[in-house]
C-alpha positions in Angstrom: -20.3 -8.4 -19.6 -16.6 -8.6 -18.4 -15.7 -9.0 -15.0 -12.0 -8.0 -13.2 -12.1 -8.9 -9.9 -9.1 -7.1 -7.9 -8.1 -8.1 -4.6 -6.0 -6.2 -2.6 -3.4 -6.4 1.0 -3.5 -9.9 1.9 0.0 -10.0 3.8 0.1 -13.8 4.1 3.0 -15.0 5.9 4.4 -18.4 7.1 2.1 -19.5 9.6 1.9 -16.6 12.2 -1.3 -14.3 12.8 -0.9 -10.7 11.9 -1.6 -8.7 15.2 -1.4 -11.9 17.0 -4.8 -12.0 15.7 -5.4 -12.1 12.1 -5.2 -15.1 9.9 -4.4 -14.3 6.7 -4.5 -17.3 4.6 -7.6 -18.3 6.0 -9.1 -14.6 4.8 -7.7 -15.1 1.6 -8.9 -18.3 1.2 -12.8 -16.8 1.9 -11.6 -14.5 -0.9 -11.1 -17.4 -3.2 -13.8 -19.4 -2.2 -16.3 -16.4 -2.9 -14.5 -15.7 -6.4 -15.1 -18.7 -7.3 -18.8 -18.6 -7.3 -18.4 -15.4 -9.0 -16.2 -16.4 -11.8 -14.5 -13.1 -13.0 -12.6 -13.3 -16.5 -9.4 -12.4 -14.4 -8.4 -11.4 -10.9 -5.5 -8.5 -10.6 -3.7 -8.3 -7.0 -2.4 -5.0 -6.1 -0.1 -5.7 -4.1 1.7 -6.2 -0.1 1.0 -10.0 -1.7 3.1 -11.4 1.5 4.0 -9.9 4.9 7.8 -10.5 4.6 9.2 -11.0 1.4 10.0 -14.2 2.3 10.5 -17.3 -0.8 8.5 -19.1 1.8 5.2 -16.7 2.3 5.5 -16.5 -1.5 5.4 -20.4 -1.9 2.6 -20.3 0.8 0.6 -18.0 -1.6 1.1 -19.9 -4.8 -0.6 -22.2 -2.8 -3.7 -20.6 -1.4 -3.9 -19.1 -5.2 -4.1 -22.4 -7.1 -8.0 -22.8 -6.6 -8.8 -19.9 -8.8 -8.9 -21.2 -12.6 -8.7 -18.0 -14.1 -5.8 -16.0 -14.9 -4.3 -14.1 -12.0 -1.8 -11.2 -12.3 0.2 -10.0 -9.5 1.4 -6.3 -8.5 4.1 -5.9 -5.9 3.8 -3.9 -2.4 5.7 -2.2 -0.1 5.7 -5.5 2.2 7.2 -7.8 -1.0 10.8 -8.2 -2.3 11.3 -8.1 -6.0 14.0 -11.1 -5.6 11.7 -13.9 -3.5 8.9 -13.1 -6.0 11.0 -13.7 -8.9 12.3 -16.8 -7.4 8.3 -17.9 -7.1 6.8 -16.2 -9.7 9.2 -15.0 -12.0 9.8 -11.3 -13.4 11.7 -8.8 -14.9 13.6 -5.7 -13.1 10.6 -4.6 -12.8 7.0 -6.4 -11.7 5.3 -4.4 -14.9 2.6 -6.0 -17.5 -0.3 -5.3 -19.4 -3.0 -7.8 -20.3 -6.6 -7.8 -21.8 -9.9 -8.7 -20.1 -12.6 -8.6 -22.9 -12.2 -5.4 -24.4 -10.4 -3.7 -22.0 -6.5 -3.1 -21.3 -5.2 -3.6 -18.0 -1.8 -1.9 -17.4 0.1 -2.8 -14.1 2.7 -0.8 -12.7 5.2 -1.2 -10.3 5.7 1.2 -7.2 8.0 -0.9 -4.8 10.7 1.2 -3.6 12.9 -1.3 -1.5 13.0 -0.8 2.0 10.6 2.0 2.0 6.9 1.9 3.0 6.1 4.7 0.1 6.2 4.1 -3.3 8.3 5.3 -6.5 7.4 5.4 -10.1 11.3 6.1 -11.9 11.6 7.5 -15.1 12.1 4.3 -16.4 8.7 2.6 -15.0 6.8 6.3 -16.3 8.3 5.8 -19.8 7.0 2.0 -19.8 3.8 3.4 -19.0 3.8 5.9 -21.5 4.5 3.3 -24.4 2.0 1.0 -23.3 -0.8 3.5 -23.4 0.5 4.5 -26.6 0.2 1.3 -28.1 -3.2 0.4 -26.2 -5.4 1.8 -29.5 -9.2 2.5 -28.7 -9.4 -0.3 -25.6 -11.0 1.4 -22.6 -7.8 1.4 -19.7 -7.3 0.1 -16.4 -4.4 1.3 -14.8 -3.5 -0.2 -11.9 -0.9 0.2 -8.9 -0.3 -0.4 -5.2 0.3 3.4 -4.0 -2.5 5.4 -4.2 -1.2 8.5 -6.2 -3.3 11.1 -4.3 -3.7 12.5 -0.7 -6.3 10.3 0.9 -7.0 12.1 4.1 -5.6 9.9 6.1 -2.3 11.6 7.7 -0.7 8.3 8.8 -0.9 6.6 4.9 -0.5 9.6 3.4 3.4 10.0 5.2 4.2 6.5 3.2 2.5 6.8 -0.1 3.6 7.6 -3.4 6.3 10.4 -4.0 4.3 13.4 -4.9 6.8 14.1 -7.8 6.1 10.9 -9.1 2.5 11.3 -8.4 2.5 14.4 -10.2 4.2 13.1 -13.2 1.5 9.8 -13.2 -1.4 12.7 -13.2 0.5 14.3 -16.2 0.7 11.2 -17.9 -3.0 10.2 -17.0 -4.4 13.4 -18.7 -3.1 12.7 -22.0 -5.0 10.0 -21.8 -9.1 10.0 -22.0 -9.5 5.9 -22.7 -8.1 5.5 -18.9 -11.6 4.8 -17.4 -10.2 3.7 -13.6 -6.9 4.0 -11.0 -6.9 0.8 -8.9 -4.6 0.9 -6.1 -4.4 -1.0 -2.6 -2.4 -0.3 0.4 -4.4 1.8 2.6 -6.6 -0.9 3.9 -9.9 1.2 3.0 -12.5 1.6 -0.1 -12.2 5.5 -1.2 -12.6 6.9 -4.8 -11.6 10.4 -6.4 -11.0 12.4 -9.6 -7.3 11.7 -10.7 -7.3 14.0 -14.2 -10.3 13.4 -16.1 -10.6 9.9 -14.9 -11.7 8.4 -11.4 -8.7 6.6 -8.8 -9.7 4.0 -6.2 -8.5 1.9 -3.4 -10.2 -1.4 -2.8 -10.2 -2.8 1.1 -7.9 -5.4 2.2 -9.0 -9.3 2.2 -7.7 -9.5 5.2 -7.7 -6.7 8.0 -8.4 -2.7 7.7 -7.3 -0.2 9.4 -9.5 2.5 10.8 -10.8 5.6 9.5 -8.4 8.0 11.4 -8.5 11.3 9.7 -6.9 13.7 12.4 -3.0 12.2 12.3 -3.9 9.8 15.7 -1.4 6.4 14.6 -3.3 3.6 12.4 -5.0 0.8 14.2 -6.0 -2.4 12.9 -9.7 -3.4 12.7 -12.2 -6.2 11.8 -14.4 -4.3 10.1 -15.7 -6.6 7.1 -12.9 -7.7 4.4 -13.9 -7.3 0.8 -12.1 -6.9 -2.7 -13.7 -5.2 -5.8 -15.1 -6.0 -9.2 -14.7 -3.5 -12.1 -17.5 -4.9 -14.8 -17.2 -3.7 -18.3 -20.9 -2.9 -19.5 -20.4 -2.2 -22.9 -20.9 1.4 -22.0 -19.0 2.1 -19.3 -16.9 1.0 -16.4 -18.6 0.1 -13.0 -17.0 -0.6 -10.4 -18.7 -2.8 -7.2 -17.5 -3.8 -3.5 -17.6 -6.9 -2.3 -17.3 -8.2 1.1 -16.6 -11.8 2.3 -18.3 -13.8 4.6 -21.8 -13.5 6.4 -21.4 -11.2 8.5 -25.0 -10.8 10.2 -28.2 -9.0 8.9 
């Protein structure tokens, strides 16, 4: 069976704790430690890779990455500049790709909107996205972003999530679509799954830090509730998807 592991929101910085509390790097490295015991055929990150944009952070996570020996692929967040990355990792004008897991296609799209905590999805990234679905045959489809594009219930995320138009032209998109078997997006910190067209959208939990479950519009905190990532296995017959949390953290 095939195995994508995606990890999600691990805001690694230069040296200083999130919060004044929350060590990154040593979360991610957890992460890593526990993928590689579980050796997926690929790990995707969806994004907020650093917590700056800074060449530096992105250096420090090139880093904390090298353990894994299988191919990683890397979205951008709100938190990350297009230009540090680049100077790191490389890229085009856009962070956009597509690879292949076993016999699935894994299309990666980019909803950084500089400067802005929501996300965009221009014409130009939508008409990518429409030519690689066109060209992806019969392969089952991942698609994956960092803005969830649907409400999630949570006032405070929903204010900085994707544009609805751009949303609403994804969903268009999506329905032409029936090989799309899975959504995967990051950024709110929080597991949660729903229909998105005929298909099912999901965000996996942070590495790192959550934030609560704050439905009635109160302001996000941050919380230790267990950090986890998630692992979409191919069965043959379909596409199931699995949390996975780090650590021991008790019985």
């Amino acid at each position: 069976m095939t195995v994508l592991a995606q990890i999600s929101d691990l805001h690694i910085t230069a040296g200083e704790l999130i919060y004044g509390r929350v060590d990154t790097a040593q979360f991610l490295a957890r992460a890593v430690s526990k993928l590689r015991e579980i050796r997926p055929a690929a790990v995707i990150v969806t994004g907020d890779l650093v917590e700056g944009g800074t060449v530096g952070e992105y250096d420090r996570l090139r880093g904390l990455l090298a353990p894994l020996d299988v191919p990683v692929h890397l979205l951008l967040g709100n938190h990350d500049d297009r230009a540090a990355f680049r100077n790191v990792f490389g890229g085009g004008e856009f962070i956009q790709f597509t690879f292949d897991v076993g016999p699935l296609r894994v299309i990666a799209l980019d909803t950084n909107d500089p400067g802005e905590p929501g996300g965009r999805l221009c014409a130009t990234r939508l008409d990518w996205l429409a030519t690689q679905l066109a060209t992806a045959g019969d392969r089952p489809v991942i698609l994956a972003l960092h803005h969830p594009p649907f409400v999630t219930g949570l006032p405070a995320m929903d204010a900085c999530g994707l544009a609805e138009a751009d949303a609403e032209a994804l969903v268009a998109i999506v329905a032409r679509h029936p090989r799309i078997e899975r959504v995967i997006c990051g950024h709110v910190h929080r597991p949660m799954t729903t229909r998105f067209a005929h298909t099912v959208a999901m965000t996996s939990p942070s590495v790192a830090h959550q934030f609560g479950l704050v439905l009635d519009g109160r302001p996000l905190a941050m919380t230790l509730e267990p950090p986890g990532f998630t692992l979409h296995q191919w069965t043959g017959r379909g596409l199931v998807s699995h949390l996975a949390y780090t650590g021991d953290h008790g019985s």
